[in-house]
C-alpha positions in Angstrom: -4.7 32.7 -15.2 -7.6 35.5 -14.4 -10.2 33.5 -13.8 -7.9 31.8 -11.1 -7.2 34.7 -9.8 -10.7 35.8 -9.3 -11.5 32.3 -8.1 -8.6 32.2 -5.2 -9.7 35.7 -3.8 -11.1 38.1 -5.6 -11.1 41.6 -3.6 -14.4 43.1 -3.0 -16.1 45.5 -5.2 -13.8 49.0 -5.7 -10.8 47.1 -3.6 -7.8 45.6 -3.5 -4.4 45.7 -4.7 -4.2 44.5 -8.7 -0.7 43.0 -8.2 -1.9 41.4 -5.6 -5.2 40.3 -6.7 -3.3 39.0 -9.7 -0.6 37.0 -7.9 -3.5 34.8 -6.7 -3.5 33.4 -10.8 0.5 33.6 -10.6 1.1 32.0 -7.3 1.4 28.0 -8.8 0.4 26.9 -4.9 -2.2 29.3 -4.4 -3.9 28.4 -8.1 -3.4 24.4 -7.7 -5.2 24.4 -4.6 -8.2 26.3 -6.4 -8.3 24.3 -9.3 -8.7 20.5 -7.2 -11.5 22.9 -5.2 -13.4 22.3 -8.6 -12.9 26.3 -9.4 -11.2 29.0 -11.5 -10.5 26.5 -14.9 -12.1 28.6 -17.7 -11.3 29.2 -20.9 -8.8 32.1 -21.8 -11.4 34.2 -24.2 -13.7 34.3 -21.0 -11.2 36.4 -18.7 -8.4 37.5 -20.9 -5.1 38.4 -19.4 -4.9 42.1 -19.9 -4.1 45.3 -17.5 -7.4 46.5 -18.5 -9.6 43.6 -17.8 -8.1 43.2 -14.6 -8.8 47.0 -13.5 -12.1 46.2 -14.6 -12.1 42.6 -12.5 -11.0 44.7 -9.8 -13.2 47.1 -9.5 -16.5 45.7 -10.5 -16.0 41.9 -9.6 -17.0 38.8 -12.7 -17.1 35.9 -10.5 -20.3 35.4 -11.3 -20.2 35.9 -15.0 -17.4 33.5 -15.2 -19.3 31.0 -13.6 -21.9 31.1 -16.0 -19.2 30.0 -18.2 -18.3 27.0 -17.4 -15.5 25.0 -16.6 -13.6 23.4 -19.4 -11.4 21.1 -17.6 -10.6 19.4 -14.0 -7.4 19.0 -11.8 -7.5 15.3 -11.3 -3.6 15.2 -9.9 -1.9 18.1 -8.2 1.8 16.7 -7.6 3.9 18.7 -5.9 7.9 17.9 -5.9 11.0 18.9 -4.3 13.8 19.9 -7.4 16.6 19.3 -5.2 15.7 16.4 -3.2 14.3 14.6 -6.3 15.5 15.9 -9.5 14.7 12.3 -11.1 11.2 12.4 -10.4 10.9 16.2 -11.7 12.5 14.5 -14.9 10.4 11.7 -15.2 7.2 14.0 -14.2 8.3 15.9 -17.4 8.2 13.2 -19.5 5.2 12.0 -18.8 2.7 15.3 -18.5 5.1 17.6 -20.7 6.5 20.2 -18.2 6.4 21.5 -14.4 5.3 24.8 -12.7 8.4 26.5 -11.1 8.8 29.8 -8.7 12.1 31.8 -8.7 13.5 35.5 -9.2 13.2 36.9 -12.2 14.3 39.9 -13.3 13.3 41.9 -15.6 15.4 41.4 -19.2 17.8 39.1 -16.8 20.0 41.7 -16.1 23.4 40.9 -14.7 22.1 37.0 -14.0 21.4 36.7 -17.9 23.8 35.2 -20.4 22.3 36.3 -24.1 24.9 34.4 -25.6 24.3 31.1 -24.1 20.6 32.1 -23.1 21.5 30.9 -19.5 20.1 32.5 -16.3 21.6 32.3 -13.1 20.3 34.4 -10.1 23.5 34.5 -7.6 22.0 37.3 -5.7 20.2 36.4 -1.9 17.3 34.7 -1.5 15.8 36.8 0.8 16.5 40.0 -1.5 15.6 38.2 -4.4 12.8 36.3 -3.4 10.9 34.6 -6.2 8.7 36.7 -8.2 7.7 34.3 -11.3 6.4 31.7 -12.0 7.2 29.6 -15.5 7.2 26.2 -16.9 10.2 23.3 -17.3 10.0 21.5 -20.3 13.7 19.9 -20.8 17.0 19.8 -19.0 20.6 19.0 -19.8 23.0 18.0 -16.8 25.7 18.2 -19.3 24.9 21.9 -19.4 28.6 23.8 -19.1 28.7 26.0 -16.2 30.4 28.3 -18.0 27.9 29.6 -20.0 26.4 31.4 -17.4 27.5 35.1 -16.8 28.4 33.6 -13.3 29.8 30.5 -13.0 27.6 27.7 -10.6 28.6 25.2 -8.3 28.3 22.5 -11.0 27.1 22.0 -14.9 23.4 21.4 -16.0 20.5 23.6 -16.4 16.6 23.2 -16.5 15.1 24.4 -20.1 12.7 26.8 -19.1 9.3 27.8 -20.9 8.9 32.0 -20.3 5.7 32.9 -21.1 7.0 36.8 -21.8 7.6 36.2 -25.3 5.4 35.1 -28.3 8.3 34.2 -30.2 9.9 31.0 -30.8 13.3 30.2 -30.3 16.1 31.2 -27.2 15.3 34.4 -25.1 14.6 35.2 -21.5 11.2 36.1 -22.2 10.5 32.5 -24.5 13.2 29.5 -23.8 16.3 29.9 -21.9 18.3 27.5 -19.3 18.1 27.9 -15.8 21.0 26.6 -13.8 20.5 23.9 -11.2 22.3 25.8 -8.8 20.4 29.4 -9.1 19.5 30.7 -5.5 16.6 31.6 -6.0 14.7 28.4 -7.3 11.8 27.5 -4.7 12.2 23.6 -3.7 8.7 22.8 -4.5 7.8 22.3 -7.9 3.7 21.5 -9.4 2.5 19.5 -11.5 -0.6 20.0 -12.9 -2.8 16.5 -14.5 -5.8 17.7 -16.0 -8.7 16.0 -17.8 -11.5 16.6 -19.3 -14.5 18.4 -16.8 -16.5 16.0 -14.9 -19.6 14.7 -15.5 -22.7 15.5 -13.6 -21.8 14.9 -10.0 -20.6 16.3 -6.7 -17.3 16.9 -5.3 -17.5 16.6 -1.2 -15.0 18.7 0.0 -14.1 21.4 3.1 -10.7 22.2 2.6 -10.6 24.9 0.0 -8.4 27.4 1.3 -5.1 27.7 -0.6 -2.4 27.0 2.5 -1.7 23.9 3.9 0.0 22.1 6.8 1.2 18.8 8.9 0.0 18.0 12.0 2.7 17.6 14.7 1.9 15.6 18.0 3.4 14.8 21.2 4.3 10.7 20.5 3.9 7.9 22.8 8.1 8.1 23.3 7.6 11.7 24.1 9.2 13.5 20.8 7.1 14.7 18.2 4.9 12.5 15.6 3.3 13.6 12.5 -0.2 12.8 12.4 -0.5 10.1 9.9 -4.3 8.8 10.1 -7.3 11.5 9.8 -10.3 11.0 8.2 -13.7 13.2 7.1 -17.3 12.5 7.2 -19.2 13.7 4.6 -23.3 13.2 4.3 -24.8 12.6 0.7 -27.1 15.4 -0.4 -28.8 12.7 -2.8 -28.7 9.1 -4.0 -25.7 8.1 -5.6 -22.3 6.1 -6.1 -19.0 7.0 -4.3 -16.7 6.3 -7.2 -13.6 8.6 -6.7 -11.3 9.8 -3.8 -8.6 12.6 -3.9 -5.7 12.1 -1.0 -3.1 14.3 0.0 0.1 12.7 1.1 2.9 15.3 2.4 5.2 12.7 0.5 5.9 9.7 -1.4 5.0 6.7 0.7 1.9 4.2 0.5 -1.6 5.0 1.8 -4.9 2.9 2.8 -7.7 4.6 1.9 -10.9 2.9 4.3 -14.6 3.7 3.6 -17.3 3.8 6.1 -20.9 3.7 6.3 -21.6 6.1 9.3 -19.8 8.7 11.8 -16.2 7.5 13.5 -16.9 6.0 16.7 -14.8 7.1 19.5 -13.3 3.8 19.7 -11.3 2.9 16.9 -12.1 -0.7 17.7 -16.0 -0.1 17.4 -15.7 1.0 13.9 -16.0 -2.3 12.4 -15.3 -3.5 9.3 -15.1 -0.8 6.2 -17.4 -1.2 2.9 -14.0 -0.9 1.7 -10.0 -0.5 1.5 -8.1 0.3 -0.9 -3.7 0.5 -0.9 -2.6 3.0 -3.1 1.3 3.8 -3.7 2.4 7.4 -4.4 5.8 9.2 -5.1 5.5 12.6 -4.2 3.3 14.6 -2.2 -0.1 16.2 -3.4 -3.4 15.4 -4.5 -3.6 12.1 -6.2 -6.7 10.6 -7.8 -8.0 7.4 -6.5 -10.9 5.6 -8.3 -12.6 2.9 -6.4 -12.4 -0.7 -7.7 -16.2 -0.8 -7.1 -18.8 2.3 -6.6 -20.0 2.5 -3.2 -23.7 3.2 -3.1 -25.0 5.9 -0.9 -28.6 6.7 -0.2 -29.6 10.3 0.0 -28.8 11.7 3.0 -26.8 8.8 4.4 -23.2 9.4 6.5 -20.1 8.0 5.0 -16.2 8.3 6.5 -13.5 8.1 4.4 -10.0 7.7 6.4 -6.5 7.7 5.4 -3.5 6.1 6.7 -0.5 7.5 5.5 2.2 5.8 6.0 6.0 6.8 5.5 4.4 10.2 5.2 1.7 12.7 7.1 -1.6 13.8 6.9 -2.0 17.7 5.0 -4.4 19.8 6.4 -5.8 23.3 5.3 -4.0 26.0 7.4 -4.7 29.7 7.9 -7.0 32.0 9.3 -11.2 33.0 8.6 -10.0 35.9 6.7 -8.2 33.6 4.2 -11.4 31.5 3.8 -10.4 28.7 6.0 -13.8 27.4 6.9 -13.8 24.5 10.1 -17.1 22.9 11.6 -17.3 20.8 14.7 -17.9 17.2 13.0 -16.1 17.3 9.5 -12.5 16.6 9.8 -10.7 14.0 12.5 -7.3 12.9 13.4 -6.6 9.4 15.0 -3.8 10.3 17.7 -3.4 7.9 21.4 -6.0 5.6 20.2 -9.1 7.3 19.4 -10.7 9.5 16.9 -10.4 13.6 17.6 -12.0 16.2 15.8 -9.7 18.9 14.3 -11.5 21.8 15.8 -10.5 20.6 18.9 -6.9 21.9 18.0 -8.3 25.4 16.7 -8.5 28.9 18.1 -11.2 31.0 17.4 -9.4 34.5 17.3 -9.3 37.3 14.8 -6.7 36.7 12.3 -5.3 33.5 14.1 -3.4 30.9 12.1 -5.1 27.2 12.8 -5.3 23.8 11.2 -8.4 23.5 9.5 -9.9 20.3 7.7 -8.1 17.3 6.0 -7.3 17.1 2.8 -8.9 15.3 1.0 -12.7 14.6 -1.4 -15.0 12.7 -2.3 -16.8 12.6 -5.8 -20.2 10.6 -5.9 -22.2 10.3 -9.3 -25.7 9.9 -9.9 -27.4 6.0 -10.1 -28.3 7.2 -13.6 -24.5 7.4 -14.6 -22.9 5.7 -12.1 -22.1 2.8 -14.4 -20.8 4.6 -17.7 -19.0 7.4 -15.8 -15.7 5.9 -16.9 -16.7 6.5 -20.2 -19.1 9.5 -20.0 -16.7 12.7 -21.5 -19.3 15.3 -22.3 -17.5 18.8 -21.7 -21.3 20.7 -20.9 -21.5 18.3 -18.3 -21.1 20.2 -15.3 -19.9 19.3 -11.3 -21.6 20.9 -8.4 -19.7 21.5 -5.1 -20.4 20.2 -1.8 -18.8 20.7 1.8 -18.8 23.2 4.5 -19.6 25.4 1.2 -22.1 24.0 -1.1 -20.6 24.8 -3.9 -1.0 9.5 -10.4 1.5 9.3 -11.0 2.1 6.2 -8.5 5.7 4.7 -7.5 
């Protein structure tokens, strides 16, 4: 969790607050959107979780050093779910990758909200003055749960079976398991999933959208309400000879997308663009990054321009959001939306002031291998094998 932290903003040398350099780790958005940027995954020993260590993190910055770790695994799937809208997903999502990252209040030793008899937690209190401070895993539930067994009775029976990480012990507690009731107040809508996999081969990731806050676009449409930008795209340029074998796209929802690869910049004209190297339809349920792999590799030469764009349909485009001093990072020619019939580049939409909130680039990366591995990738699962990073910065579960 500290090596995300130091990974999603780590405060300069001598600065920063500690709670809030560690929230960065905590914060399940804030670290998903690092991990699928390719950073912060190391092992535990290198950055252990401590008070002290994160003084010393803190004050003297290990960025570097943990780099020269390693990283020991890759985000291939950053789902991201709504509890209450789509409690069956979250259920099957558990099932099939063994939990899911949840946000609500928690206080400490579950005070008032805490059954110890029943080890049931339910936060009644407001939202807004108990906003949520934690962050913990689902592993279970029961809808059968009574209601009753909470120190105040909810709305309705069943409970979430909730993972604490505040206690090394096994067994019910508020600090190790203990049920959460479906109804507690303070239980953010959006849940994560995390996929992970092994760490990639030798290759790059082509990215520009690694700042940790997102957003949908929202146009003036044809009928004169508003429209969600559903088709954007980004140009990336090879920096050497290799195979596009792998796309990550980031739906705002479940729906279906068609993912369209081009040799070359966007034309103005969507007309002029011509027919794609390829297409490919991909189905998803929730919103997030999903991982696409190609049916074929495309092969780029080095230095060559390729366009990948995105229709989404039945659900938006997701674009990074947020200002410079929150690393958003936009350049003229990178990131486009298709809206009246032609191709527009996102930094037409931007400001340029200090501070100011604007949309930054798409959503989405590329991953091209080397010739040399191009055909055994699927196969290759060295760990030392290491990824570079590529951008503005060098650095599935389907329906």
């Amino acid at each position: 969790e500290k090596g995300i932290a130091v990974s999603a903003g780590q405060p300069a040398a001598g600065t920063g607050s500690l709670a809030r350099f560690l929230w960065n780790g905590g914060n399940l958005e804030q670290a998903g959107y690092t991990m699928a940027a390719g950073e912060g995954v190391f092992a535990e020993e290198a950055a252990p979780f401590s008070e002290k260590t994160a003084k010393r993190l803190v004050k003297n910055g290990l960025l570097s050093s943990l780099e020269q770790c390693g990283q020991t695994a890759r985000l291939q799937g950053l789902y991201l779910l709504d509890l209450r809208k789509d409690a069956r997903l979250a259920k099957e999502m558990i099932v099939r990758h063994g939990g899911i990252g949840i946000q609500y209040y928690a206080k400490k030793g579950g005070g008032k909200y805490y059954s110890k008899k029943y080890a049931a937690y339910y936060c009644y209190g407001n939202p807004e003055k108990c906003a949520a401070n934690h962050a913990s895993v689902v592993v279970g539930w029961d809808d059968r749960f009574p209601a009753s067994h909470f120190s105040r009775k909810p709305g309705r029976d069943g409970a979430w079976l909730v993972q604490n990480s505040w206690s090394g012990k096994k067994g019910f507690s508020f600090g190790a398991y203990f049920w959460l009731s479906y109804e507690d107040q303070t239980l953010e809508r959006n849940a994560y999933v995390f996929d992970m996999g092994e760490a990639l081969p030798d290759g790059t990731l082509y990215q520009y959208d690694r700042c940790t806050v997102s957003a949908s676009l929202t146009l003036q449409g044809a009928s004169g309400g508003e429209t969600c930008v559903d088709t954007a795209a980004n140009v990336f340029y090879a920096e050497d000879a290799g195979f596009l074998e792998e796309i990550m796209i980031h739906p705002g929802g479940r729906g279906s997308c068609r993912i369209s690869i081009y040799r070359g910049n966007l034309p103005e004209d969507e007309a002029a663009c011509g027919e794609p190297v390829m297409q490919v339809e991909q189905e998803v349920a929730c919103g997030g990054y999903h991982s696409v792999v190609l049916p074929e590799p495309v092969a780029l030469a080095r230095g060559e321009c390729f366009t990948v764009a995105v229709c989404f349909q039945g659900t938006g485009a997701v674009f990074a959001y947020g200002s410079r001093e929150q690393g958003l990072a936009l350049a003229a020619g990178e990131s486009f939306f298709h809206y009246k019939g032609v191709w527009r580049d996102v930094c037409s939409l931007s400001g340029s002031g200090q501070g100011e909130q604007q949309f930054g680039n798409l959503r989405l990366k590329a991953i091209v291998r080397p010739r040399a591995s191009a055909s055994a990738s699927a196969k290759r699962t060295s760990k030392s094998a290491s990824m570079s990073i590529s951008g503005s910065v060098s650095s599935d579960i389907s329906a």
